[in-house]
N, CA, C and O atoms as a GROMACS GRO file, in nm:
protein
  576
    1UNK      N    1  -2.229   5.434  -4.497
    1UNK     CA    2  -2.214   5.291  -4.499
    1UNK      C    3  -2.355   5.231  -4.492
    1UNK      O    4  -2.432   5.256  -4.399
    2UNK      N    5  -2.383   5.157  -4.588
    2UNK     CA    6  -2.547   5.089  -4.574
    2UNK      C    7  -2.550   4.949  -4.528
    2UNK      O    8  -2.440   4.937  -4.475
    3UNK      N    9  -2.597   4.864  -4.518
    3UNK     CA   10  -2.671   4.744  -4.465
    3UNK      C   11  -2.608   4.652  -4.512
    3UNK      O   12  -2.570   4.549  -4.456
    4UNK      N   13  -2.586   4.705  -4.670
    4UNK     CA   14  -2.511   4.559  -4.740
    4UNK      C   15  -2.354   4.553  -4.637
    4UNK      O   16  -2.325   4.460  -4.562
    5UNK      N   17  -2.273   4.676  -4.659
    5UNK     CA   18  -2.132   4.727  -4.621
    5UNK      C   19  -2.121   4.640  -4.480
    5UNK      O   20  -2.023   4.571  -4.451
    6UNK      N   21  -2.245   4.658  -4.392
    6UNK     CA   22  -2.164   4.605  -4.244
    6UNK      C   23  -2.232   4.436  -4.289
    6UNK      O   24  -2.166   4.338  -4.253
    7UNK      N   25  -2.349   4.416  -4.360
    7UNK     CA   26  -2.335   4.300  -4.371
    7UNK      C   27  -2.222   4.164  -4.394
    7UNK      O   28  -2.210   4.051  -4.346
    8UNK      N   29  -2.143   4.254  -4.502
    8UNK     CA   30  -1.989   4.201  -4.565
    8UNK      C   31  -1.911   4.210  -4.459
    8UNK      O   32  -1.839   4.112  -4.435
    9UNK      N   33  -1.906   4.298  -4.393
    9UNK     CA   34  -1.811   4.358  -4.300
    9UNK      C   35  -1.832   4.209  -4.128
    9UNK      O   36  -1.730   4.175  -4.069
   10UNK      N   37  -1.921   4.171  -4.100
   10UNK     CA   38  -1.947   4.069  -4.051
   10UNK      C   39  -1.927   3.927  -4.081
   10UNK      O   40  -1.878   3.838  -4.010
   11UNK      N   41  -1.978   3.923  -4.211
   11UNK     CA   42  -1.898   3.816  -4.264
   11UNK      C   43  -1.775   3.792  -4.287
   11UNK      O   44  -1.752   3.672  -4.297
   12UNK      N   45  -1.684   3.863  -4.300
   12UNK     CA   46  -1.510   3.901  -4.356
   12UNK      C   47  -1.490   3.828  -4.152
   12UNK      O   48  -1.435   3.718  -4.138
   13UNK      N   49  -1.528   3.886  -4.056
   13UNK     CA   50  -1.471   3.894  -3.935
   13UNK      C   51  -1.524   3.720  -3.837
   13UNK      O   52  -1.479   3.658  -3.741
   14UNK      N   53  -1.676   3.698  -3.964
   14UNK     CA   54  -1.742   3.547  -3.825
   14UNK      C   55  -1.650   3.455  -3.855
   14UNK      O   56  -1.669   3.381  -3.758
   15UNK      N   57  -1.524   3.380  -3.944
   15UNK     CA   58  -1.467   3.267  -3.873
   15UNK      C   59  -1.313   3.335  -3.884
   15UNK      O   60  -1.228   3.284  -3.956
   16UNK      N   61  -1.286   3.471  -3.794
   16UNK     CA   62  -1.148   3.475  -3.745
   16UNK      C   63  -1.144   3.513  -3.605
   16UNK      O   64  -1.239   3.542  -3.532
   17UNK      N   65  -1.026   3.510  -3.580
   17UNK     CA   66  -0.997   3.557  -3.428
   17UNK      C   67  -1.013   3.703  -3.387
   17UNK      O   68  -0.954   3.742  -3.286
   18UNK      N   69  -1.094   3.795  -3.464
   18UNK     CA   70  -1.100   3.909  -3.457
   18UNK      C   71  -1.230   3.923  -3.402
   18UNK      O   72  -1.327   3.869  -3.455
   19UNK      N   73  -1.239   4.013  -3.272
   19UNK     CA   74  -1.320   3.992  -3.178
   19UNK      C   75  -1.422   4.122  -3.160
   19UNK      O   76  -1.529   4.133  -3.101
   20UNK      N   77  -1.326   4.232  -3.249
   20UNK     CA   78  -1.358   4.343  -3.232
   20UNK      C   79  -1.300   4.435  -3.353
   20UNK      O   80  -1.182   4.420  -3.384
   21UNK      N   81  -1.366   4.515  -3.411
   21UNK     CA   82  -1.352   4.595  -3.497
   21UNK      C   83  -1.446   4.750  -3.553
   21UNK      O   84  -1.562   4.768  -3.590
   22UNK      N   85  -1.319   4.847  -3.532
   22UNK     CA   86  -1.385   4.990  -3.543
   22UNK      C   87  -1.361   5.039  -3.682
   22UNK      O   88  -1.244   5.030  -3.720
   23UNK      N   89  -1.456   5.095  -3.775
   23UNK     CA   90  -1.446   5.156  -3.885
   23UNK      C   91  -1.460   5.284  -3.874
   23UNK      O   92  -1.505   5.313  -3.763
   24UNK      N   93  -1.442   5.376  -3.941
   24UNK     CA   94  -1.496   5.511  -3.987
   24UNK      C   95  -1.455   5.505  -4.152
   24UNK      O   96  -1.359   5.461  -4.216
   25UNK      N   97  -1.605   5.587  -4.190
   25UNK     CA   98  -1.605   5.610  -4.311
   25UNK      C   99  -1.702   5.720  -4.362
   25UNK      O  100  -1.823   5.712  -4.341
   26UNK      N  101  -1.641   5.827  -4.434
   26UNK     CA  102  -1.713   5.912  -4.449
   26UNK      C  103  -1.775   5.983  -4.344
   26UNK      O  104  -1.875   6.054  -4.362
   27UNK      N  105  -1.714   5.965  -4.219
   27UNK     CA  106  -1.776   6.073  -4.126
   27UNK      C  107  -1.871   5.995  -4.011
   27UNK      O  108  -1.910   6.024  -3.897
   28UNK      N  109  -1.885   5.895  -4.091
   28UNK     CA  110  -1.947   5.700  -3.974
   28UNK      C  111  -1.877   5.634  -3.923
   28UNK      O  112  -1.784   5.588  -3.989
   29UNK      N  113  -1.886   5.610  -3.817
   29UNK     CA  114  -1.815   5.530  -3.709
   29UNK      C  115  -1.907   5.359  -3.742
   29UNK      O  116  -2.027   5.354  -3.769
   30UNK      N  117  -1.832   5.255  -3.732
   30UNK     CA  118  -1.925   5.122  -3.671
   30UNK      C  119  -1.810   5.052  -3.573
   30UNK      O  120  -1.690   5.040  -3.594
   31UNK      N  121  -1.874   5.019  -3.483
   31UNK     CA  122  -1.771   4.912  -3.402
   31UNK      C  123  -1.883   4.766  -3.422
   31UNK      O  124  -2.005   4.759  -3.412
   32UNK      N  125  -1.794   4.679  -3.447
   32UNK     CA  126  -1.874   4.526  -3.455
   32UNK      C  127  -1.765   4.488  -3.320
   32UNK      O  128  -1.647   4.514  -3.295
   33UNK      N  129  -1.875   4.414  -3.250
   33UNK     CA  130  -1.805   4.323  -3.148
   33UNK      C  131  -1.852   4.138  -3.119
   33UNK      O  132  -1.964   4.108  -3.078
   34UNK      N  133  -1.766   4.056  -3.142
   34UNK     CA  134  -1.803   3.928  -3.159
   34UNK      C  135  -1.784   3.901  -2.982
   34UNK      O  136  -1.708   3.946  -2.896
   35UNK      N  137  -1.912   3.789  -2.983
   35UNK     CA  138  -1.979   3.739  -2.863
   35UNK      C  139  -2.034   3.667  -2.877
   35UNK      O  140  -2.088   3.657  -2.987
   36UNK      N  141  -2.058   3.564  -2.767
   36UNK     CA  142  -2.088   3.450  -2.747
   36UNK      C  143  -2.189   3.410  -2.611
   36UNK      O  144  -2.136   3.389  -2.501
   37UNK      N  145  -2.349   3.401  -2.631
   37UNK     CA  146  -2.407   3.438  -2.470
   37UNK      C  147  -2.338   3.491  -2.406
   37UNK      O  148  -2.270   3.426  -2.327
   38UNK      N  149  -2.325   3.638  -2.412
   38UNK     CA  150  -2.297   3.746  -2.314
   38UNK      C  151  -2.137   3.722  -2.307
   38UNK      O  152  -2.071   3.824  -2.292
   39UNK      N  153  -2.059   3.584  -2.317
   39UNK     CA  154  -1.920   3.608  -2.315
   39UNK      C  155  -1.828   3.635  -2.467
   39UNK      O  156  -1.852   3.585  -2.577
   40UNK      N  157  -1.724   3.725  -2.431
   40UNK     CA  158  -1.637   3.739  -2.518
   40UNK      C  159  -1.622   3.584  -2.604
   40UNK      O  160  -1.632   3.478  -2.542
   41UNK      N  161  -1.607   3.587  -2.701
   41UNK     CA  162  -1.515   3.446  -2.777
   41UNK      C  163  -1.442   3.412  -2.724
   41UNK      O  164  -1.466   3.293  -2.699
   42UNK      N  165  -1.303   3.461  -2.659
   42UNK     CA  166  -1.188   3.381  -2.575
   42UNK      C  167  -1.296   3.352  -2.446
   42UNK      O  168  -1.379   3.428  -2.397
   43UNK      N  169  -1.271   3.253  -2.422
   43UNK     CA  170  -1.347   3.190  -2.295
   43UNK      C  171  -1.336   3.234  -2.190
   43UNK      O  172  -1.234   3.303  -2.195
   44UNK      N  173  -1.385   3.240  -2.077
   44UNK     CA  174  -1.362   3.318  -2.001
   44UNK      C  175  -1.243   3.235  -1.888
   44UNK      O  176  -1.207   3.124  -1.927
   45UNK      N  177  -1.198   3.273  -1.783
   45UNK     CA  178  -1.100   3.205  -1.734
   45UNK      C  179  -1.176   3.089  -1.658
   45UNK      O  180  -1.298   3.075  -1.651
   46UNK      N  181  -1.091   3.021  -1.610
   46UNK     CA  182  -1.171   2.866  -1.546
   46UNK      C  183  -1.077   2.852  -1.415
   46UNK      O  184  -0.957   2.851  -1.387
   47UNK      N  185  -1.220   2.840  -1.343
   47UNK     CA  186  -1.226   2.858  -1.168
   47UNK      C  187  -1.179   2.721  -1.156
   47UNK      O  188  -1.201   2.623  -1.227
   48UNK      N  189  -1.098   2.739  -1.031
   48UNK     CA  190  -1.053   2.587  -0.996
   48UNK      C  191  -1.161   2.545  -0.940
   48UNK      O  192  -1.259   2.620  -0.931
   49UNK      N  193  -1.163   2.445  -0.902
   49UNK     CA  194  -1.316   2.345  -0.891
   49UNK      C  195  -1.309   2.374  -0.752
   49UNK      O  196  -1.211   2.389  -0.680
   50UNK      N  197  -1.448   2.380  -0.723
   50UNK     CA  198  -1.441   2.439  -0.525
   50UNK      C  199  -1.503   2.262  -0.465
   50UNK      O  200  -1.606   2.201  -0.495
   51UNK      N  201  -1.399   2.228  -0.380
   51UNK     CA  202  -1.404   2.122  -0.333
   51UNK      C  203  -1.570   2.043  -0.268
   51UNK      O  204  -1.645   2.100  -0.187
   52UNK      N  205  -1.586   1.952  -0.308
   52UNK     CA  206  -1.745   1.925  -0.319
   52UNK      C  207  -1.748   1.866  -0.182
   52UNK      O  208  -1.647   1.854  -0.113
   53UNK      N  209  -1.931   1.811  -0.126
   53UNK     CA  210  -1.928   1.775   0.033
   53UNK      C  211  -1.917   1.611  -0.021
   53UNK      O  212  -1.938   1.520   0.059
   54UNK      N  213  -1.889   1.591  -0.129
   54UNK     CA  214  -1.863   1.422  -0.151
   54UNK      C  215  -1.687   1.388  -0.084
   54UNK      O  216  -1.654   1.290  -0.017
   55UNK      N  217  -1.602   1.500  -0.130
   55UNK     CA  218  -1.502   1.463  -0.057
   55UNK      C  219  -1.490   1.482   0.145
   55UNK      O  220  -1.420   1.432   0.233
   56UNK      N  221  -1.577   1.560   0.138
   56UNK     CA  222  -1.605   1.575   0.332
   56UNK      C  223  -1.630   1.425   0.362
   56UNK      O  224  -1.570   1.357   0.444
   57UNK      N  225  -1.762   1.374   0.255
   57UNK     CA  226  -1.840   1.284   0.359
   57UNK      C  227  -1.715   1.141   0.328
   57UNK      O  228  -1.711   1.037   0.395
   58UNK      N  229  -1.628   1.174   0.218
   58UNK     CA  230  -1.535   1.022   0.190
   58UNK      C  231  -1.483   1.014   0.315
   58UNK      O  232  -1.496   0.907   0.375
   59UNK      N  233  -1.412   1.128   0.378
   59UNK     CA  234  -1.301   1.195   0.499
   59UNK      C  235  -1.353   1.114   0.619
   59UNK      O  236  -1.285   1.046   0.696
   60UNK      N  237  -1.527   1.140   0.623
   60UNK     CA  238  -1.563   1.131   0.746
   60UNK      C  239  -1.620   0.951   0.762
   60UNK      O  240  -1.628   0.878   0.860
   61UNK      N  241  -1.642   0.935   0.654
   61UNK     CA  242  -1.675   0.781   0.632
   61UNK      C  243  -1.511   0.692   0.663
   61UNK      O  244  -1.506   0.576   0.704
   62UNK      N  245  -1.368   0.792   0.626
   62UNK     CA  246  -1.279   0.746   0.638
   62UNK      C  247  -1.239   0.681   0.803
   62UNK      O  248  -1.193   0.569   0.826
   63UNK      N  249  -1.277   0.804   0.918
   63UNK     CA  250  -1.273   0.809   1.034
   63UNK      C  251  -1.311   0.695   1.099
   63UNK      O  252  -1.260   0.652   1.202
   64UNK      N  253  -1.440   0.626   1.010
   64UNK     CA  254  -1.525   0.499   1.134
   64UNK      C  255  -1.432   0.365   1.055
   64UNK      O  256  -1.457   0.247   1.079
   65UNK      N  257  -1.345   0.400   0.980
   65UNK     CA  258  -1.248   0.293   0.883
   65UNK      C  259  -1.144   0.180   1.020
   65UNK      O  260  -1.122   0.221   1.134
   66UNK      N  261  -1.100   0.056   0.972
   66UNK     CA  262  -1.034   0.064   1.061
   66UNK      C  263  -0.894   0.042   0.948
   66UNK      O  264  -0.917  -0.020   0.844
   67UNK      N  265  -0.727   0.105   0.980
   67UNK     CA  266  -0.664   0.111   0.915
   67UNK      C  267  -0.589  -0.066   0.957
   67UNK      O  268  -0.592  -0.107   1.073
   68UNK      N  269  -0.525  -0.153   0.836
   68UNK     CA  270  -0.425  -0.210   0.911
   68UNK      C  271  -0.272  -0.166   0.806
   68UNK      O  272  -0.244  -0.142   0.688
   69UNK      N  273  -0.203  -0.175   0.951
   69UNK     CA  274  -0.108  -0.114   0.905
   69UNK      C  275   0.038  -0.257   0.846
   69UNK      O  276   0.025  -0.380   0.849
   70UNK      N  277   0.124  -0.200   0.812
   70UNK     CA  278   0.270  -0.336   0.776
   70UNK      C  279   0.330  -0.277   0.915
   70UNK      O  280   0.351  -0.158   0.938
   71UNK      N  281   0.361  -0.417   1.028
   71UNK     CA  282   0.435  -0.390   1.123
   71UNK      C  283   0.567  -0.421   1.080
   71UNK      O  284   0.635  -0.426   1.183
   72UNK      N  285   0.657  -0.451   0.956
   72UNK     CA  286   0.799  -0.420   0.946
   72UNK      C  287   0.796  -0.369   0.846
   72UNK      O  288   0.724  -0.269   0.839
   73UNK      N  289   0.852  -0.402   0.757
   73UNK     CA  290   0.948  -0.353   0.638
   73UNK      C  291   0.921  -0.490   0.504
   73UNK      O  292   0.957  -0.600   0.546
   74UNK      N  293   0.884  -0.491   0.408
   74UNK     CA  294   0.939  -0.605   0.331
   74UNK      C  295   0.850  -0.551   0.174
   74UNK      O  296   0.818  -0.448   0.115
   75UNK      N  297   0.841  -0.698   0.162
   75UNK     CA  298   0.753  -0.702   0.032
   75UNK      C  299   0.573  -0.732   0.038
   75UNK      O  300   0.528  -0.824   0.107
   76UNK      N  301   0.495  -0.650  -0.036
   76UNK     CA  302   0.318  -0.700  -0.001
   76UNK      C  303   0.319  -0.796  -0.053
   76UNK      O  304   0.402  -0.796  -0.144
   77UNK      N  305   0.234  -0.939  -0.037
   77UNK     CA  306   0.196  -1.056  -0.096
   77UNK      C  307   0.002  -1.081  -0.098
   77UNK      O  308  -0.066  -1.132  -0.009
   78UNK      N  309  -0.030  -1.043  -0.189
   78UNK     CA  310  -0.152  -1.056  -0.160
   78UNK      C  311  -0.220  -1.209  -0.133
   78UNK      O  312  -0.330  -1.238  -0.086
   79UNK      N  313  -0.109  -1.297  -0.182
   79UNK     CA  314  -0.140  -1.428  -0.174
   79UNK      C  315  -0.044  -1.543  -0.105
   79UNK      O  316   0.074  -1.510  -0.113
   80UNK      N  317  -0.061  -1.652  -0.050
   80UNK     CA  318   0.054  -1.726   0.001
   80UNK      C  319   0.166  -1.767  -0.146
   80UNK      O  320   0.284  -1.799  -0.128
   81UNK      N  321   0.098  -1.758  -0.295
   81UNK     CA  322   0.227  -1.829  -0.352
   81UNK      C  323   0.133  -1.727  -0.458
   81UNK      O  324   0.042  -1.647  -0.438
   82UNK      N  325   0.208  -1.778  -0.582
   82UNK     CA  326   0.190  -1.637  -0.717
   82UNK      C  327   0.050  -1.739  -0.809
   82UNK      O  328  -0.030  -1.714  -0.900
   83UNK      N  329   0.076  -1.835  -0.739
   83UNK     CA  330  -0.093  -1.985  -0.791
   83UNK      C  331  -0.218  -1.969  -0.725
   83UNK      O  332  -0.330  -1.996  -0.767
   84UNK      N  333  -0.177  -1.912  -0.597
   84UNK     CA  334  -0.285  -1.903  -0.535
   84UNK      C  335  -0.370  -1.806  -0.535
   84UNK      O  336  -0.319  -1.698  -0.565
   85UNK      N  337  -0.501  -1.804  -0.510
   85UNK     CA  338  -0.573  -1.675  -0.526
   85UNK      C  339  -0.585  -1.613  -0.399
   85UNK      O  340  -0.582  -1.682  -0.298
   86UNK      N  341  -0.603  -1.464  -0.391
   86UNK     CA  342  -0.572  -1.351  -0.276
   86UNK      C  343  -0.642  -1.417  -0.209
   86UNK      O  344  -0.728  -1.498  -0.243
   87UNK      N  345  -0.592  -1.374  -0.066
   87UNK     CA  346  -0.639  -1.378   0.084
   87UNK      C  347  -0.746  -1.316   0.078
   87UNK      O  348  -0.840  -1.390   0.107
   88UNK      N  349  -0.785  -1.179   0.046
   88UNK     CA  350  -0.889  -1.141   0.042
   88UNK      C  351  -0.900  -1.023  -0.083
   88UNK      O  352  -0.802  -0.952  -0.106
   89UNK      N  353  -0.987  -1.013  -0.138
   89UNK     CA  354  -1.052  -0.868  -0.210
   89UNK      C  355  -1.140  -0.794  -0.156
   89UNK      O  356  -1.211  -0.820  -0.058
   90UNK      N  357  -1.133  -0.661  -0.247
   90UNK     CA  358  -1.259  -0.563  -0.161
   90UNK      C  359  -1.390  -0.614  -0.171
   90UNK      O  360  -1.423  -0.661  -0.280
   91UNK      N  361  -1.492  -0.614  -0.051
   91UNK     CA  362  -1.591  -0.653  -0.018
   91UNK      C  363  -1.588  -0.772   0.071
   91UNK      O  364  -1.670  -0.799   0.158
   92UNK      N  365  -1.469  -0.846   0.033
   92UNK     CA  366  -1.458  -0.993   0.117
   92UNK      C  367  -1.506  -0.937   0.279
   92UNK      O  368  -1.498  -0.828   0.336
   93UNK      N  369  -1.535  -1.013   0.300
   93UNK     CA  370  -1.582  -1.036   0.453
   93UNK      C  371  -1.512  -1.090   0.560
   93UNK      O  372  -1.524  -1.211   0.583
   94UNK      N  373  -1.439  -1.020   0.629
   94UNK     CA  374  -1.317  -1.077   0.772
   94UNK      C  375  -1.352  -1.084   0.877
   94UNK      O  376  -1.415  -0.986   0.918
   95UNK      N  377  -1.328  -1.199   0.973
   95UNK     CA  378  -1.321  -1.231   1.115
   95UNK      C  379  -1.169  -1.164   1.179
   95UNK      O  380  -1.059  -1.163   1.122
   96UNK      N  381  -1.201  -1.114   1.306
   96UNK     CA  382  -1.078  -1.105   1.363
   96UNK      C  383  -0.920  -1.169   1.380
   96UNK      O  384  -0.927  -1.234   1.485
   97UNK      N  385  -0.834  -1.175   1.346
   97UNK     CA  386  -0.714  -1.292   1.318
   97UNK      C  387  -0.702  -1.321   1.165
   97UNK      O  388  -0.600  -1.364   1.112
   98UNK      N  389  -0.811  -1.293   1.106
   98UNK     CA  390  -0.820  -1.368   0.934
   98UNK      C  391  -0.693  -1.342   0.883
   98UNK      O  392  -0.634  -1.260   0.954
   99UNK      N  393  -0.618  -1.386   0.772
   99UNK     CA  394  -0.511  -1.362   0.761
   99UNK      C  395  -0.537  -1.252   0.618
   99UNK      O  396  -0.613  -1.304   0.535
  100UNK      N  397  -0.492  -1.132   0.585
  100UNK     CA  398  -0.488  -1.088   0.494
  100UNK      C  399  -0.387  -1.061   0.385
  100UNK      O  400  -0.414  -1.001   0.281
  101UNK      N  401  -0.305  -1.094   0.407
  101UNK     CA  402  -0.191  -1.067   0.322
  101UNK      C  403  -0.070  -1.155   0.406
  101UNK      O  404  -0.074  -1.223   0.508
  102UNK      N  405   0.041  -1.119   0.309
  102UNK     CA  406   0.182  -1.170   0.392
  102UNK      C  407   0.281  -1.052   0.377
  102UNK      O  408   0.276  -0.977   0.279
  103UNK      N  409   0.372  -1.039   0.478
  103UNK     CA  410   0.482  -0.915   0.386
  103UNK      C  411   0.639  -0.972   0.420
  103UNK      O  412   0.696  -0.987   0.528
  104UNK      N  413   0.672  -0.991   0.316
  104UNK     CA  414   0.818  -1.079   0.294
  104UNK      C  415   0.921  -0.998   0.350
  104UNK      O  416   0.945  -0.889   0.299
  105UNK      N  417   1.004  -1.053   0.478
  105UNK     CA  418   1.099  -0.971   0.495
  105UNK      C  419   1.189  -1.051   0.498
  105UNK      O  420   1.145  -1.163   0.527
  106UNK      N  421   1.380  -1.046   0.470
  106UNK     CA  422   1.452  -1.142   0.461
  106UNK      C  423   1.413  -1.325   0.438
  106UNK      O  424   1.449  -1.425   0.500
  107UNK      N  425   1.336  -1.308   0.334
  107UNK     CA  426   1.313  -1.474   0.321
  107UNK      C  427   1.205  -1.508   0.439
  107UNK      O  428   1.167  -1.625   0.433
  108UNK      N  429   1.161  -1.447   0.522
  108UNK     CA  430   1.011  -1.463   0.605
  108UNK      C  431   0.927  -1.380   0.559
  108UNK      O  432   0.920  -1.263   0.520
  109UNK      N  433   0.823  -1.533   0.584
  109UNK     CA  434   0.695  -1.486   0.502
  109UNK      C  435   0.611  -1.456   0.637
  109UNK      O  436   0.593  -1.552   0.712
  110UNK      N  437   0.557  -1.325   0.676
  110UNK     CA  438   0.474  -1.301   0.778
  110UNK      C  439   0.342  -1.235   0.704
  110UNK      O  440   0.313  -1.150   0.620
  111UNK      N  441   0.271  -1.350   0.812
  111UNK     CA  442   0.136  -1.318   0.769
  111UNK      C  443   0.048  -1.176   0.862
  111UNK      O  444   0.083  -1.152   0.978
  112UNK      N  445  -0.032  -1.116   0.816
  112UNK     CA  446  -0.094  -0.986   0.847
  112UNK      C  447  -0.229  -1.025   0.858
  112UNK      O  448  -0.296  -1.028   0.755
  113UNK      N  449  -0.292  -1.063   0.995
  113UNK     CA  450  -0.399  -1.046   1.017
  113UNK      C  451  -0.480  -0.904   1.030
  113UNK      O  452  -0.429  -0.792   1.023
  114UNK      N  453  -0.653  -0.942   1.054
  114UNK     CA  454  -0.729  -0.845   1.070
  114UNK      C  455  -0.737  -0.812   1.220
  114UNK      O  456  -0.729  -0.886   1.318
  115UNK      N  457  -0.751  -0.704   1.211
  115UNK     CA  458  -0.770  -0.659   1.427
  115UNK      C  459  -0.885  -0.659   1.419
  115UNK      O  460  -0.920  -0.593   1.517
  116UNK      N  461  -1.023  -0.708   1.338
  116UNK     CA  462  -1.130  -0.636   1.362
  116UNK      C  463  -1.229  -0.696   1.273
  116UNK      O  464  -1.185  -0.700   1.158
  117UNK      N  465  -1.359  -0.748   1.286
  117UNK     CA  466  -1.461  -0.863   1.214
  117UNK      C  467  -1.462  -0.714   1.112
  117UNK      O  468  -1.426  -0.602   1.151
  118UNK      N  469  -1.503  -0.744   0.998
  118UNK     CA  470  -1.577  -0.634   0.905
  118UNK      C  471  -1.619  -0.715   0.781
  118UNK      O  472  -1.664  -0.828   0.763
  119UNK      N  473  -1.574  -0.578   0.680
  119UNK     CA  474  -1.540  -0.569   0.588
  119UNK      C  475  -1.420  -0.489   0.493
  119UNK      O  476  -1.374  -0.378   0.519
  120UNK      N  477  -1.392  -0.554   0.407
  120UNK     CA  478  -1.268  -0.528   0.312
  120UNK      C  479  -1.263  -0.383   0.221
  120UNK      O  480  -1.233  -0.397   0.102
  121UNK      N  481  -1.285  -0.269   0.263
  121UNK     CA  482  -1.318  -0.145   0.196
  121UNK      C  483  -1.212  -0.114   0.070
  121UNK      O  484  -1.237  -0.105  -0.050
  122UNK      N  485  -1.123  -0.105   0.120
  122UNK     CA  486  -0.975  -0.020   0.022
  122UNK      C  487  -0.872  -0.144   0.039
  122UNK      O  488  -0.848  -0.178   0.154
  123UNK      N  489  -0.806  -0.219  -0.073
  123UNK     CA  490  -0.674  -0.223  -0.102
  123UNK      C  491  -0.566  -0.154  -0.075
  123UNK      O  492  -0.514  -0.153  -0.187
  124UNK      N  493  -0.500  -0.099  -0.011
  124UNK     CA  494  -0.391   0.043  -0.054
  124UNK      C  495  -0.300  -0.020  -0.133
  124UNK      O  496  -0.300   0.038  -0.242
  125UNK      N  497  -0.219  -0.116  -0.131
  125UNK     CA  498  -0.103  -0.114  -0.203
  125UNK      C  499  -0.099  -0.288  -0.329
  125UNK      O  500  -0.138  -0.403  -0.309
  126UNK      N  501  -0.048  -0.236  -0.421
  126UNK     CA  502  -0.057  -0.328  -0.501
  126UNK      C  503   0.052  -0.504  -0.478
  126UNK      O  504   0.112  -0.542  -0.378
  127UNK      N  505   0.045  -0.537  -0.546
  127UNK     CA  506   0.135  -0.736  -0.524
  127UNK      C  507   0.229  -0.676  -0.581
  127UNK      O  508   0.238  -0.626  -0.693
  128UNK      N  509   0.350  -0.690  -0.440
  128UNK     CA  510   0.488  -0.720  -0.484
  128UNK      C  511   0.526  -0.634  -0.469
  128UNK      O  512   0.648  -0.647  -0.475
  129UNK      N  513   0.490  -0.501  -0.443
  129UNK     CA  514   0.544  -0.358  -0.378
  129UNK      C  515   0.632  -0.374  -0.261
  129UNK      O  516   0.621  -0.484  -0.206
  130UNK      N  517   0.708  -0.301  -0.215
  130UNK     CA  518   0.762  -0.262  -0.070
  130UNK      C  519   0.714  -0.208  -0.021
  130UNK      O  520   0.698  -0.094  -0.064
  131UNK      N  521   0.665  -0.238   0.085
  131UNK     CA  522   0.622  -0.209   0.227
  131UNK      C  523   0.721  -0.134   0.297
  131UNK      O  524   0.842  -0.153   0.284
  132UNK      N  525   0.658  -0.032   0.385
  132UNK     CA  526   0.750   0.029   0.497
  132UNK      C  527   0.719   0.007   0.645
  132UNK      O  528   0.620  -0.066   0.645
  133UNK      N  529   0.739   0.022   0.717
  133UNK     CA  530   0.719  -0.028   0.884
  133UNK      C  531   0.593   0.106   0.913
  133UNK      O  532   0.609   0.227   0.896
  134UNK      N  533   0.493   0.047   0.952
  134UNK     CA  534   0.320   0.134   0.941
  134UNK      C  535   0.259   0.182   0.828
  134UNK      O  536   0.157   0.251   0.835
  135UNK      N  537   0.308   0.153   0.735
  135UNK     CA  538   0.256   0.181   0.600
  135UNK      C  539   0.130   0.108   0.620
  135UNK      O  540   0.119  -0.008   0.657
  136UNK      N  541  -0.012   0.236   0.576
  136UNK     CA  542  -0.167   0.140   0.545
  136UNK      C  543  -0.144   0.042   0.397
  136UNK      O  544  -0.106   0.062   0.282
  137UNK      N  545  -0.204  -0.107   0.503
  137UNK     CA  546  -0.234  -0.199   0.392
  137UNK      C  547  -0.402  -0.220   0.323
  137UNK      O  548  -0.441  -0.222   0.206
  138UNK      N  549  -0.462  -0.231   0.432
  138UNK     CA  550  -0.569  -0.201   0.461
  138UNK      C  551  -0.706  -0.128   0.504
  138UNK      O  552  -0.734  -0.154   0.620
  139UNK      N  553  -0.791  -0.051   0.445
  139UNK     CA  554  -0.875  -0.012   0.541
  139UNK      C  555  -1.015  -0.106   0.496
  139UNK      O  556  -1.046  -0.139   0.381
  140UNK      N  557  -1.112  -0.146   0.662
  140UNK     CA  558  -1.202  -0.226   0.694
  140UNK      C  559  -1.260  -0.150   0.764
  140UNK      O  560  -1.224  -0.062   0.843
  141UNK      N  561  -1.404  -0.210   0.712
  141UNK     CA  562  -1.529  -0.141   0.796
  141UNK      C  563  -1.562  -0.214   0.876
  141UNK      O  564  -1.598  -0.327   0.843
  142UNK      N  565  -1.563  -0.169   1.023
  142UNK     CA  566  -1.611  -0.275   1.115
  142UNK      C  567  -1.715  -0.314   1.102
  142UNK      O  568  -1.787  -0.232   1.046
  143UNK      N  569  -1.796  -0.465   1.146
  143UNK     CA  570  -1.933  -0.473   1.167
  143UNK      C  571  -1.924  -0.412   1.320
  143UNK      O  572  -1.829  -0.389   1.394
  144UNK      N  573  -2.137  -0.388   1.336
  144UNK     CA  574  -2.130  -0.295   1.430
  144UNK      C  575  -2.210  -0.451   1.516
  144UNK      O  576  -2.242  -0.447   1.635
   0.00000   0.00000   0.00000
């Protein structure tokens, strides 16, 4: 087999799924093997992602959070009427008592203050959802 033979013989095999191939001829062996930087063509398998220290430090940034929670049951209102604009968004800035939301239970509208001066970090739940009795509405970063 000469130069031209495995030349052809390479070409016939670079755009198929054939990864590997043994000849004999006349008493000659060739094995061609297709590769890709050091890996086989089928890719190699894929590692689940090893959990990064960005999710530690979210966890631990979570801890100095303060949560507020729904003390009954109803509906979230981010606003007193569907005209008005929210009580607050993330970043807004809260005094203790501020009112942040309302949560509608039987036709009462109760309002949900802050326990705590901060700031407005996380939303949890979207306008007009149901609420459950301690469900997070809120998490706030205290000022120090």
């Amino acid at each position: 087999m000469d130069h031209e033979d495995v030349r052809k013989l390479i070409d016939l095999i670079k755009d198929t799924d054939i990864t590997e191939i043994l000849i004999e001829k006349d008493g000659a062996k060739i094995k061609i093997k297709r590769e890709r930087f050091g890996y086989p063509v089928e890719p190699p398998p894929i590692k689940p992602p090893v959990p990064e220290k960005k999710e530690e430090e979210k966890e631990e940034k979570k801890k100095d959070l303060v949560t507020i929670t729904s003390p009954i049951v109803g509906i979230f209102h981010r606003s007193p009427s569907p005209e008005a604009p929210p009580y607050v968004e993330v970043g807004s800035v809260v005094k203790k008592g501020q009112v942040l939301c309302i949560v509608e239970a039987m036709k009462l509208m109760n309002e949900i203050e802050s326990d705590t001066d901060g700031v407005v970090v996380e939303i949890l739940v979207e306008n007009g959802q149901p609420v459950e009795y301690g469900q997070p509405l809120f998490l706030i970063e205290p000022t120090k």
